[in-house]
C-alpha positions in Angstrom: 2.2 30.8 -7.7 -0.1 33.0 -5.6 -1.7 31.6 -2.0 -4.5 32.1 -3.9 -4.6 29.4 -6.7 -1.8 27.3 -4.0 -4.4 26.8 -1.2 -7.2 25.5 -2.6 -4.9 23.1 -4.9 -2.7 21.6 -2.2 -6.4 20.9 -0.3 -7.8 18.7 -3.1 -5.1 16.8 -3.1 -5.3 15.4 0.2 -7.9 12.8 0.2 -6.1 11.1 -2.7 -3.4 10.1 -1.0 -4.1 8.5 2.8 -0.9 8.0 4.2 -0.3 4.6 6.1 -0.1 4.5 9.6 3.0 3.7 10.7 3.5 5.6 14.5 0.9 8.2 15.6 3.9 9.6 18.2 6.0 11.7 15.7 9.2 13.7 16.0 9.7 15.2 13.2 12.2 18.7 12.3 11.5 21.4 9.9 14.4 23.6 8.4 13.7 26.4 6.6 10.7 25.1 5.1 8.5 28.3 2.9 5.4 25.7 2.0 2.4 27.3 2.3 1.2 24.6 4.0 2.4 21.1 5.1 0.3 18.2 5.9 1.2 16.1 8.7 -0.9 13.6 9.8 -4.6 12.1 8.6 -5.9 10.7 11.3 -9.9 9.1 12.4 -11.0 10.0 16.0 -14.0 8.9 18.3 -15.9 11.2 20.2 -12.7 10.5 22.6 -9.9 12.0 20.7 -7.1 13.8 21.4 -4.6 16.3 19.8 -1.6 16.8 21.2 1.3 19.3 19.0 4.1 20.7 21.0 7.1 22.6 18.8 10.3 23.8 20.0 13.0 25.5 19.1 11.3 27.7 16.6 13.0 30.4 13.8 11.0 32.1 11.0 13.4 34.3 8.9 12.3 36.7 5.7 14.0 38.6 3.3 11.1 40.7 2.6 9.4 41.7 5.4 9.2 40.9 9.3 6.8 38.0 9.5 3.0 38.3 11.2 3.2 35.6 13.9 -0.7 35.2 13.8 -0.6 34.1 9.8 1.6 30.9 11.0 0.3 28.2 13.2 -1.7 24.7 13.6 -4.7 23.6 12.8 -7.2 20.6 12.9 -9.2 20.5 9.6 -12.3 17.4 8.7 -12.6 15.7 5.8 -16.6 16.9 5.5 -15.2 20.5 6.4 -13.0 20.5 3.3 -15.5 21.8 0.4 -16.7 24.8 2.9 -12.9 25.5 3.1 -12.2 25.6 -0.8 -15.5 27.7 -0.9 -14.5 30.3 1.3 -10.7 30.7 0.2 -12.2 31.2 -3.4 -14.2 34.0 -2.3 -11.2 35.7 -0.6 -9.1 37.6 -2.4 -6.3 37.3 0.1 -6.9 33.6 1.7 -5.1 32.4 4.6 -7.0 29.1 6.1 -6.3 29.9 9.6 -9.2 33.1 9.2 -11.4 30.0 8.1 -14.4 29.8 10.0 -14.4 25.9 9.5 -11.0 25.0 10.9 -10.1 24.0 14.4 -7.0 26.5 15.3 -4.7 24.5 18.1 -2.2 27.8 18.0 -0.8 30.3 16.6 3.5 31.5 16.4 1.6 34.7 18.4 1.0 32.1 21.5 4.6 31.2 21.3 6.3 31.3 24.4 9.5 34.4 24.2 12.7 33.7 22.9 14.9 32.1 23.4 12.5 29.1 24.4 10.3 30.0 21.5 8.3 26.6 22.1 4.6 25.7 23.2 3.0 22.1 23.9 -0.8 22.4 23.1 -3.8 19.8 23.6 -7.0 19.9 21.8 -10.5 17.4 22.6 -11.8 16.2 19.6 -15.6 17.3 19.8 -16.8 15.8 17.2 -15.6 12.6 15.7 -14.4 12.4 12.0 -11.1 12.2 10.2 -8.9 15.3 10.5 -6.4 16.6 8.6 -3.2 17.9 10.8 -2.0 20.8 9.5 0.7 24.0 9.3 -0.1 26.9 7.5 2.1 29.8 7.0 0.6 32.4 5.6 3.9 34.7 5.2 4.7 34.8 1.2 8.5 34.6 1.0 9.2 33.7 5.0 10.9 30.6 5.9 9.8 28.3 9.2 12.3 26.3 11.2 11.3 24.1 14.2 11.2 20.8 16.1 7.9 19.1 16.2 6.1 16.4 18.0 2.9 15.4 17.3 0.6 12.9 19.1 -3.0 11.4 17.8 -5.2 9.2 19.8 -8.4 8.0 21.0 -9.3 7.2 24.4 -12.4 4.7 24.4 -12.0 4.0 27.9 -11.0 7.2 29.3 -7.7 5.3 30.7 -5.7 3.5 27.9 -4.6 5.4 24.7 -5.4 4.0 21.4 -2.8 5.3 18.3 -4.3 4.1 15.8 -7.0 5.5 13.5 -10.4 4.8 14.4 -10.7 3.3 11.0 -7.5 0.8 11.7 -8.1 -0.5 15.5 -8.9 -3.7 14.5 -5.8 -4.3 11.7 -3.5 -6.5 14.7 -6.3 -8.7 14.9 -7.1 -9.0 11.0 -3.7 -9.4 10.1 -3.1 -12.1 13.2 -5.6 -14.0 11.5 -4.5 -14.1 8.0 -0.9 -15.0 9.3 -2.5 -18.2 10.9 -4.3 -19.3 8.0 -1.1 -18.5 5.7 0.7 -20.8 8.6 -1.8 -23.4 8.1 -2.1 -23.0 4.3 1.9 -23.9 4.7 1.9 -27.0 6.4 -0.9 -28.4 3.8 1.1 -27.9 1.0 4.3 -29.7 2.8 1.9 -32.8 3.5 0.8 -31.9 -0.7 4.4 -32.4 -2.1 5.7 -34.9 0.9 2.7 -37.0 -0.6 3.8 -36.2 -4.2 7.7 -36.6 -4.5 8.1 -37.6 -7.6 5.8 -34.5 -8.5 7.9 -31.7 -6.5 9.3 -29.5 -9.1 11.6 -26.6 -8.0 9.1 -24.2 -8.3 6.8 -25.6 -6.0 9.6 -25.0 -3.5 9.6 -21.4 -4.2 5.9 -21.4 -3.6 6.6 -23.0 -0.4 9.3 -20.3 0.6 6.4 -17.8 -0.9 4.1 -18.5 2.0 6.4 -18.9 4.8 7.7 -14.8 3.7 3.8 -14.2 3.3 2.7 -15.7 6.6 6.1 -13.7 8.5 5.1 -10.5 6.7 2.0 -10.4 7.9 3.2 -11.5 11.5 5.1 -7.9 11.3 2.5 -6.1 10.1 0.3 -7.5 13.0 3.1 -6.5 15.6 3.6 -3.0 14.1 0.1 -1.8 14.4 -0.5 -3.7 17.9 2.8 -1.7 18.9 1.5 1.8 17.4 -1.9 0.9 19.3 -0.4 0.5 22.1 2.4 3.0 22.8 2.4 5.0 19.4 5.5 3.6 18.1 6.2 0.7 15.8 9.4 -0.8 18.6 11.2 -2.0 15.2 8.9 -4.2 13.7 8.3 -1.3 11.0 12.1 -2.7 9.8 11.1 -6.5 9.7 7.5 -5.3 8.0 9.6 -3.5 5.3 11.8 -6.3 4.8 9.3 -9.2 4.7 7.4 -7.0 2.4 10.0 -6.6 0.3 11.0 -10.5 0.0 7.1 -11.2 -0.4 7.0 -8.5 -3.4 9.9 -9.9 -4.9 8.7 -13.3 -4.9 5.3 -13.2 -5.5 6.2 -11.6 -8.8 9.0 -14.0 -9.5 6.5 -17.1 -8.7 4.3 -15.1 -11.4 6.8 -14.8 -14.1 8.0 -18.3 -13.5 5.3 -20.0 -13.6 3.5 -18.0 -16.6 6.9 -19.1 -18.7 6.0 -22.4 -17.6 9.3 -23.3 -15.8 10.2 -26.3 -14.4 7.0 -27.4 -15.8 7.3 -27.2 -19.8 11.2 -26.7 -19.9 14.3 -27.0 -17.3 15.6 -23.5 -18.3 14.4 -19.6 -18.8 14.9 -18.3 -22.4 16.6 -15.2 -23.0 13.6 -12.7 -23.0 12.3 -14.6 -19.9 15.6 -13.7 -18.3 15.6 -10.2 -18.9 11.9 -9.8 -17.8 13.4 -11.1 -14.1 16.5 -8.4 -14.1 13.6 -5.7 -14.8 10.9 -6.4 -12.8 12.9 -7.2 -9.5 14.9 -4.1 -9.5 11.7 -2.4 -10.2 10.2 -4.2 -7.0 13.4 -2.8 -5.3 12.2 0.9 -6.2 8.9 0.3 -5.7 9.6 -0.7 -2.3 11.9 2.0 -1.5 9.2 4.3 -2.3 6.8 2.1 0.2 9.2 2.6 2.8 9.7 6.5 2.5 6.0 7.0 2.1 4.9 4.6 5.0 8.1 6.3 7.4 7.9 9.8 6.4 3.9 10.3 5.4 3.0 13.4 4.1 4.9 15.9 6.3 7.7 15.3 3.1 8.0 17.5 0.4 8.7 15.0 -2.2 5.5 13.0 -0.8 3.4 13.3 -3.8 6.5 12.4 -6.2 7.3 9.7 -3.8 3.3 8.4 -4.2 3.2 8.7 -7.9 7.1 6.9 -8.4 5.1 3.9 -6.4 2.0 3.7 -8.4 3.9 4.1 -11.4 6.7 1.4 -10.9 4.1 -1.3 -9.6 1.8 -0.5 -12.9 5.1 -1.4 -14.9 5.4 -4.6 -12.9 1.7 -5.7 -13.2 1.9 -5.4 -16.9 5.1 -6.9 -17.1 3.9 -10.1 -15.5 1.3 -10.2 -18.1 3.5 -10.7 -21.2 5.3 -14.1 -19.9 1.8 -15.7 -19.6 1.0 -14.5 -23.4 4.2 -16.1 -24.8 3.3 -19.4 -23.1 -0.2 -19.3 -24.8 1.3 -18.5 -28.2 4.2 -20.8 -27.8 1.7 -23.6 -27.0 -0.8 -22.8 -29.6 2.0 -23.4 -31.9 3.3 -26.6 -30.6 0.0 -27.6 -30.4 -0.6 -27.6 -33.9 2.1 -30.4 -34.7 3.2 -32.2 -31.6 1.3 -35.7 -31.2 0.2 -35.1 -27.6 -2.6 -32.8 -28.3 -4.5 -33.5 -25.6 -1.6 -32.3 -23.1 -0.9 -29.7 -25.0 -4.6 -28.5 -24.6 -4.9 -28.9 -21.7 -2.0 -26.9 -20.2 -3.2 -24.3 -22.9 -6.6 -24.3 -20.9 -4.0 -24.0 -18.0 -2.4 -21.1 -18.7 -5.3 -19.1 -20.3 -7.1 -19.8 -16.9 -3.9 -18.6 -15.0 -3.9 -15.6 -17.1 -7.1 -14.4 -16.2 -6.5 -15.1 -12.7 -3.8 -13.0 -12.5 -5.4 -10.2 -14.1 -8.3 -10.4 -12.0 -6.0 -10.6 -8.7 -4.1 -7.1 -10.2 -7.2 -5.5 -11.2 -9.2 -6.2 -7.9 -6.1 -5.5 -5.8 -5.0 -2.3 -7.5 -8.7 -0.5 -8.7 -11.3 -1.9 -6.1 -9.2 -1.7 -3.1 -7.9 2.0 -4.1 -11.6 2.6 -4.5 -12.4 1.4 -1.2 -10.1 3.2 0.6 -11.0 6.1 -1.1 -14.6 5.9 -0.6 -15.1 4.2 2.8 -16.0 5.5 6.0 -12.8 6.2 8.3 -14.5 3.7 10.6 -14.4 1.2 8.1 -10.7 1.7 6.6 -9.8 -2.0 7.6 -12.3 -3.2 5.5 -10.6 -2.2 2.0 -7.5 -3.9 3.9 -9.5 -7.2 4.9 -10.5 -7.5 1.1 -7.1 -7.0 -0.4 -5.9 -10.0 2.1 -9.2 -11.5 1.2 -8.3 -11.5 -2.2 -4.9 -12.4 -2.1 -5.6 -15.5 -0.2 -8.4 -17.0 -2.7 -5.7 -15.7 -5.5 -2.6 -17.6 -3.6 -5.2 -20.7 -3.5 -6.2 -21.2 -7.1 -2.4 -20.8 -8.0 -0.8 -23.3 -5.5 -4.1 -25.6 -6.7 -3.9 -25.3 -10.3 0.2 -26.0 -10.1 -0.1 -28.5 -7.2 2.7 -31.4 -7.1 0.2 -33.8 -8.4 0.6 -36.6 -11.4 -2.9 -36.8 -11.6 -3.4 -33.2 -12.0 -6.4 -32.7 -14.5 -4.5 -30.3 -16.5 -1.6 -33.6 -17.5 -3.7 -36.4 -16.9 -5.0 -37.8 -20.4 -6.6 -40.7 -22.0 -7.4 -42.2 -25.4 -10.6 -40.6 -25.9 -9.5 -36.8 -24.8 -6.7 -37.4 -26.8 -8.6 -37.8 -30.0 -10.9 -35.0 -29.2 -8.6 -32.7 -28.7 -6.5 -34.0 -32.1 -9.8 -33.3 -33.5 -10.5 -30.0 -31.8 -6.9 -28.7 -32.7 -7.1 -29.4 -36.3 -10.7 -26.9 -36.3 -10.1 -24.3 -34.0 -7.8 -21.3 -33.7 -7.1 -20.0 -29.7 -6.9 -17.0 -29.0 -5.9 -14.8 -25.9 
């Protein structure tokens, strides 16, 4: 494919995939890498920020030709510069984005220092605050590019301390501190909930339990990791114990879903068949799906399999959403058969009412979670990145609310509690209506 038609594609697809921050101090190697271009870091700067790129141990080889060390080299690009960019390389007929006018060159392979060194460490002010792009560019069709490189992205509010995250995360430690302690007191309620409910406690609601303790650690990592990165530019391990929380809280979240939308431990002692299956695919799924969490979050986009990586993720998770779905249908329909001959109607209809509520819950969490916050992150300010964050979380805590209430350990729980009267009305209703999803 010509640099022509490559450039201007491999530009548009950077704003739909923002990488998460995991460490703003990178090592990272290239071997004999012929990309066009490689993106390796998006990051948001103040009026106080700093570039820093130093690569060593450099090589470019060709088969064709002997490469031009000024069409290879670094490069800061904005976000609001991008469209001037994708203007200009249409209008060339031989584009290389380091002639752009509208890009902030840190170096060329000319400024190199001689072999066999071959290295330079460069530092560049951000002027003007926005989110950059970090990019390489090697404008040499055919030429291969080997090198060790370090890159390091900050802000400086003070003019004294370093700040590695984005100027749109900064305040994630705190936010994600915060949720932990409510998650920890959330916890202890629902231990005084089923230590005042005993004879209530079904196994499930243990799970649940064990739900919010790996919710509440996960997000204890998560706080760590980014005060770490903020701090020195490196995660100090807690990236491992993020991962691994995660994936326990993925896991479970879904199996708590699936569980309860059968209606185990409440409506039967065992898992059909079908139920069974659902389980041995949607947690192997969450296995991939955190894999590809993990590679995306460690490795960003400097990766050539970063986009494939990106869409394997989307993909797997959309299979899992709608996966959880159908457990909660068969529970409607399997009720609104039993309903129609067993002689406690009004239970019946009211766990019904149950699990059509729970279903709409669920696909309101899922849809706000997966469409509104992608939106937001798309669309927000990069001062304002956290806020897309502070809503999933937001979200996820009123979601993790109405579950645990609805399926609280209580005997007097509206949706079982019946009299006389509702149990004539709903004999009555049953016989004249028809439910439907």
């Amino acid at each position: 494919m010509p640099n022509s038609i490559l450039f201007p594609l491999l530009l548009l697809t950077f704003p739909l995939f923002t990488p998460p921050v995991t460490a703003e101090i990178k090592s990272l190697t290239v071997t004999k890498d012929n990309r066009p271009m490689i993106l390796f870091e998006k990051f948001g700067f103040t009026h106080k920020g700093f570039a820093s790129v130093a690569i060593s141990s450099v090589s470019v080889t060709s088969g064709l030709s002997q490469p031009d060390a000024s069409r290879l080299g670094f490069f800061l690009l904005s976000e609001g510069s991008l469209n001037q960019v994708l203007m200009e390389l249409e209008r060339t007929r031989n584009p290389c984005i380091i002639d752009s006018k509208f890009i902030s060159l840190l170096f060329t392979f000319q400024d190199l220092a001689p072999p066999p060194h071959s290295s330079i460490n460069k530092s560049y002010p951000i002027g003007y605050p926005g989110e950059y792009f970090l990019l390489f560019s090697n404008c040499n069709r055919g030429s291969f590019v080997t090198m060790d490189v370090r890159t390091e992205l900050y802000n400086s509010y003070d003019g004294k301390h370093r700040d590695y995250l984005s100027a749109g995360q900064t305040q994630l430690p705190s936010l994600y501190f915060i949720f932990s302690v409510i998650y920890i007191g959330f916890l202890w309620f629902w231990i005084v909930e089923c230590h005042k409910n005993k004879l209530s406690v079904h196994r499930i609601h243990v799970l649940m339990g064990v739900l919010l303790v790996v919710k509440a650690f996960n997000l204890i990592c998560a706080s760590e990791e980014k005060h770490y990165v903020k701090a020195t530019g490196t995660p100090h391990g807690w990236d491992v114990l993020f991962y691994t929380f995660q994936f326990f809280r993925a896991v479970l979240l879904f199996t708590v879903i699936i569980l309860i939308g059968t209606g185990w431990s409440f409506l039967k002692p065992f898992l059909q068949e079908k139920e069974k299956k659902l389980l041995m695919i949607v947690i192997p799924l969450q296995v991939l799906a955190n894999v590809a969490s993990t590679v995306i979050g460690e490795n960003g986009p400097f990766i050539k399999s970063w986009v494939t990586w990106n869409q394997v993720f989307m993909l797997v998770d959309l299979i899992c959403c709608c996966a959880i779905i159908f457990p909660i249908v068969w529970s409607i329909r399997s009720l609104r058969e039993t309903s129609k001959t067993d002689g406690k109607a009004a239970r019946n209809l009211a766990k019904l009412t149950l699990f059509r509520q729970f279903y709409f819950l669920v696909i309101g969490y899922l849809y706000f979670t997966r469409i509104i916050v992608f939106s937001l992150k798309t669309i927000s300010s990069y001062k304002f990145e956290w806020v897309a964050n502070g809503a999933e979380e937001v979200a996820s805590l009123v979601f993790y609310i109405m579950m645990f209430y609805m399926f609280r350990p209580n005997d007097r729980n509206e949706y079982f509690l019946v009299d006389d009267d509702e149990e004539k009305k709903a004999e009555r209703y049953l016989q004249t209506q028809e439910f439907e999803l």
